[in-house]
N, C-alpha and C positions, 0 to 999 in steps of 0.2 A: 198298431198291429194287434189281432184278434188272441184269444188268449190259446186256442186251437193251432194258430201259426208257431205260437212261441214254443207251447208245447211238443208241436213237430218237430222243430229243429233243436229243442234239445232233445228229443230223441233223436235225431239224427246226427247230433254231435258224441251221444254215448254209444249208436252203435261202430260208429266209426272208430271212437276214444277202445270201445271193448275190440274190434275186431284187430285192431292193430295190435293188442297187446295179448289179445291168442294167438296170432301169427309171431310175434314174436318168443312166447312158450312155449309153441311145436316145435321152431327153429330150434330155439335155443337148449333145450330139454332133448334131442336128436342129435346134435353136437356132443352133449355133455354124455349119450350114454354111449356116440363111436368111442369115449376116452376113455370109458369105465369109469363116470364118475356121477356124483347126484345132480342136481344143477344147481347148490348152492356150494356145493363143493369148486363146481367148473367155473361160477363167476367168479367166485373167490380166488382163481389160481388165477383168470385174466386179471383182476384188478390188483394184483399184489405184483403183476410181471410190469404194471406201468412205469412209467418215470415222471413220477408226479410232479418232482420240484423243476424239472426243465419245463415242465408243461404246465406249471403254473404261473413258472416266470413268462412263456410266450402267449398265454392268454391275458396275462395283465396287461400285457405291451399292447395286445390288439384291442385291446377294448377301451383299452385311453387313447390310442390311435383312432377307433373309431367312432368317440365321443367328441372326437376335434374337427372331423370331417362331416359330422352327421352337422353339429353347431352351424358350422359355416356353410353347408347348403341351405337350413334352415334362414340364416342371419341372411344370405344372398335374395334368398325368394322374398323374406320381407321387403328388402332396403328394393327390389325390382316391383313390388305389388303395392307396396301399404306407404313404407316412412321409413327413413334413415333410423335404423338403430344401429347399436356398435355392437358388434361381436359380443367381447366382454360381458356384455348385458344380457345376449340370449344364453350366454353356459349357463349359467346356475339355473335359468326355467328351462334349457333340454335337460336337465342331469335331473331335475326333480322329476320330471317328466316321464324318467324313466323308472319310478319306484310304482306307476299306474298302469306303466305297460307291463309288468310280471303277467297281469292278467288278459290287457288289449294294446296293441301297439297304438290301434285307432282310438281309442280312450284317451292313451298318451299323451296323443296330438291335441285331442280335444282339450284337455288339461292345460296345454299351451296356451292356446286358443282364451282360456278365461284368463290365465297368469297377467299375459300381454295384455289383457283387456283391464284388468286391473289396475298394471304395475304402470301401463303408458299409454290408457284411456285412449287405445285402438277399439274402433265398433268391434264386435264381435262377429257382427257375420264376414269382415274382412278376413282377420286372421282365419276363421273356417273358412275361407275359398283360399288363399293362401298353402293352409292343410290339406283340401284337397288337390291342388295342384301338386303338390307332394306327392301325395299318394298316388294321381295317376302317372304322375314322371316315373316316381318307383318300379310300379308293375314293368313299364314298356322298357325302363334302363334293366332290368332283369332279363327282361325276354330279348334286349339285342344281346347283350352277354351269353346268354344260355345258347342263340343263334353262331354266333363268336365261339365260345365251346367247343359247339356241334362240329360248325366247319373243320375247324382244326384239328379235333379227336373221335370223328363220328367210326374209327375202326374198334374204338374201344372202347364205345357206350354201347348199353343195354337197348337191344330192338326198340322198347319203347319211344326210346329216344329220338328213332327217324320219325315223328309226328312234329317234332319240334320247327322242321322248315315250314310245315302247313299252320301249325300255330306262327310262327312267322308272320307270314302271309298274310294271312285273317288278322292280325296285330297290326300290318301295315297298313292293310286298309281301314280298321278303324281309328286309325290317326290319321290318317287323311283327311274322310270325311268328318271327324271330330275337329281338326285343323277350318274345315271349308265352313264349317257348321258355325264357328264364332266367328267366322270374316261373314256369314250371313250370305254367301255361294249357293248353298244349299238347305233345304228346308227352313226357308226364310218367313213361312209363316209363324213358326214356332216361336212361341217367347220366351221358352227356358233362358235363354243365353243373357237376356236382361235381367233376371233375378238376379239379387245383389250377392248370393251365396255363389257365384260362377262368376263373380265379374274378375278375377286373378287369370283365368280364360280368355276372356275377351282381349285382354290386354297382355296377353302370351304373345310373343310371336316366336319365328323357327329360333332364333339368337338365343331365347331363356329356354329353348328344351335343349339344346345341344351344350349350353352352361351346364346345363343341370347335369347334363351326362360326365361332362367332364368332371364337376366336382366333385360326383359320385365316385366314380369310378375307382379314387385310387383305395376306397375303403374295400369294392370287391377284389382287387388285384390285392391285397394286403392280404384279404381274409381265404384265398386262393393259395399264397405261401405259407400262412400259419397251420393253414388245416392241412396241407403236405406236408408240414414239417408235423406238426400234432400227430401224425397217423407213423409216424415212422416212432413214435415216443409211447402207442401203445402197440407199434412189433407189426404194423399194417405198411406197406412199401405201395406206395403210390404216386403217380407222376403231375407235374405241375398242370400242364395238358389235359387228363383227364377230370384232375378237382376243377378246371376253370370249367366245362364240361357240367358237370354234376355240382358246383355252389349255386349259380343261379337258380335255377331248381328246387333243390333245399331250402335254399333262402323264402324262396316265395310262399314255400310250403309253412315252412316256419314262421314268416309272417301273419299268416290268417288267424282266425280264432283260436285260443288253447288247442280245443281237440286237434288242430291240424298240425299241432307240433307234435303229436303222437304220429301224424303220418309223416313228419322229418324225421324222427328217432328210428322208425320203421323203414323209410328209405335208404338208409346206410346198411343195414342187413340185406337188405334187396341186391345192393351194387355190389357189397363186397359181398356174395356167398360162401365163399371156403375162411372167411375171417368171422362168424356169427358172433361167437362170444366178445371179441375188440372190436366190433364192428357195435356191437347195442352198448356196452361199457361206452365205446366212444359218443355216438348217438344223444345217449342218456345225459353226461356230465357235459359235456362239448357245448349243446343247446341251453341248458340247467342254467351253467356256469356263467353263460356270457351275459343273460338274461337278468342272474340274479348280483354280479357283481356291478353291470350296468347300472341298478337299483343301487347298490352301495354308494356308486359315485354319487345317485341321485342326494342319497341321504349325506354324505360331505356338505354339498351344494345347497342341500334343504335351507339352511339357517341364512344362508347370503341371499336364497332366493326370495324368503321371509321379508327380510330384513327391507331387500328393495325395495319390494310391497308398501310397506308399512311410510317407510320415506317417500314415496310416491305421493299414497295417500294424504300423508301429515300437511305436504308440498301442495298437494291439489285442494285439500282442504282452509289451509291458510289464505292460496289464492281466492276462492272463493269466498272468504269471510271478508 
């Protein structure tokens, strides 16, 4: 990548990173003087009206919850692509994994990717097509949920929202053709599909994407009740319905690069507008929080994931002497 490109896009990650957090100072600063108050004044009366210990007891619950289901799709796509490993074995390299995603989720993964290669002299471009099988199941189990949503509560989503069946649509059909592409149906002169970083593709069929959905899943329906129950903990009344609606969404938004977590933080002002000030409070600490105590677990997990390592090596080393 040229140094003119890199430079592009982080300017295009600050103007994004800045315009979201002026939008959210107009908001926020117009709220705070309909109350007659400054705007450190006004966040301060939101953040002191939360219930911080119910909502930190049900954020700890979701995040160990879904550090047990994120494990097991991970451990699933292995033991279907690469080699039998046990569970057990992949927690402590997802949990450390997560002390690199603070900054990139796809970093994360990448992290994984060397751990495994390490710890149980897997190639390494395995586990990176592995990862990205991941990642593209991700995107598309998002975008049927978001679809899922829509259907169900499209009377109480924002306008925006009715593009979601056309994104739909153009979603189906690049899984289709993406599906036709590795059975070699379609654009069969191409040799991408044989590089060894896509071979977890080739050897996909429809059974591991519809797995993948299901053992996904029960982490969004989770994360779909917490954050209704959450919003009711910072004085926001919102129905099961429409967060199924508006997490996928979020999520995906949240997932991208840093700056586009600025555009998740900034989403929750958008959806809820007569809640601005619990609506950025929530936003702000909601995303922060899961992110950064996800990293905590990592660091528990760090010393056992060390540890593995190390006996791995000693293992493979002996063998080899």
């Amino acid at each position: 990548v040229s140094r003119s490109s890199k430079t592009l896009g982080r300017t295009i990650f600050l103007v994004i990173t800045a315009g979201c957090f002026t939008y959210l100072y107009y908001r926020l600063n117009g709220a705070a003087s309909r109350e007659g108050l400054s705007l450190v004044e006004y966040m301060t009366q939101v953040f002191s009206n939360v219930r911080w210990l119910p909502w930190l007891g049900l954020m700890m619950a979701y995040s160990g919850f879904y550090f047990l289901v994120d494990t097991l799709v991970v451990t699933r796509a292995l033991n279907w692509f690469v080699k039998p490993i046990r569970y057990q074995d992949i927690l402590p390299i997802r949990a450390s994994a997560y002390i690199i995603s603070i900054f990139n989720e796809q970093i994360g993964k990448g992290a994984m990717a060397f751990y495994l290669n390490k710890r149980d002299q897997v190639p390494g471009w395995e586990v990176a097509s592995v990862m990205l099988f991941v990642m593209f199941c991700e995107i598309f189990y998002l975008l049927v949920w978001a679809t899922i949503g829509f259907t169900l509560s499209r009377s109480s989503l924002p306008d925006a929202f009715s593009l979601i069946p056309y994104i739909a649509l153009a979603g189906a059909v690049v899984f289709i053709v993406w599906i036709l592409y590795f059975r070699g149906r379609v654009f069969s002169d191409n040799q991408l599909r044989n590089r060894k970083f896509v071979f977890a593709f080739k050897k996909a069929t429809l059974k591991h994407y519809g797995l993948f959905f299901l053992f996904r899943s029960p982490a969004l329906l989770a994360a779909v009740l917490v954050y209704t129950l959450a919003l009711t903990l910072f004085g926001v009344e919102a129905s099961f319905l429409s967060l199924l609606g508006y997490l996928p969404v979020v999520f995906f938004a949240a997932a991208a690069p840093t700056p586009m977590r600025a555009v998740a933080i900034t989403f929750w002002v958008i959806l809820f507008p007569e809640n601005e000030g619990q609506m950025a409070a929530f936003g702000l600490v909601q995303h922060n929080f899961f992110i950064l105590f996800n990293a905590l677990i990592g660091v528990v997990f760090w010393p056992r994931a060390l540890a593995s390592c190390r006996v791995r090596w000693r293992d493979s080393s002996a063998i080899a002497w």
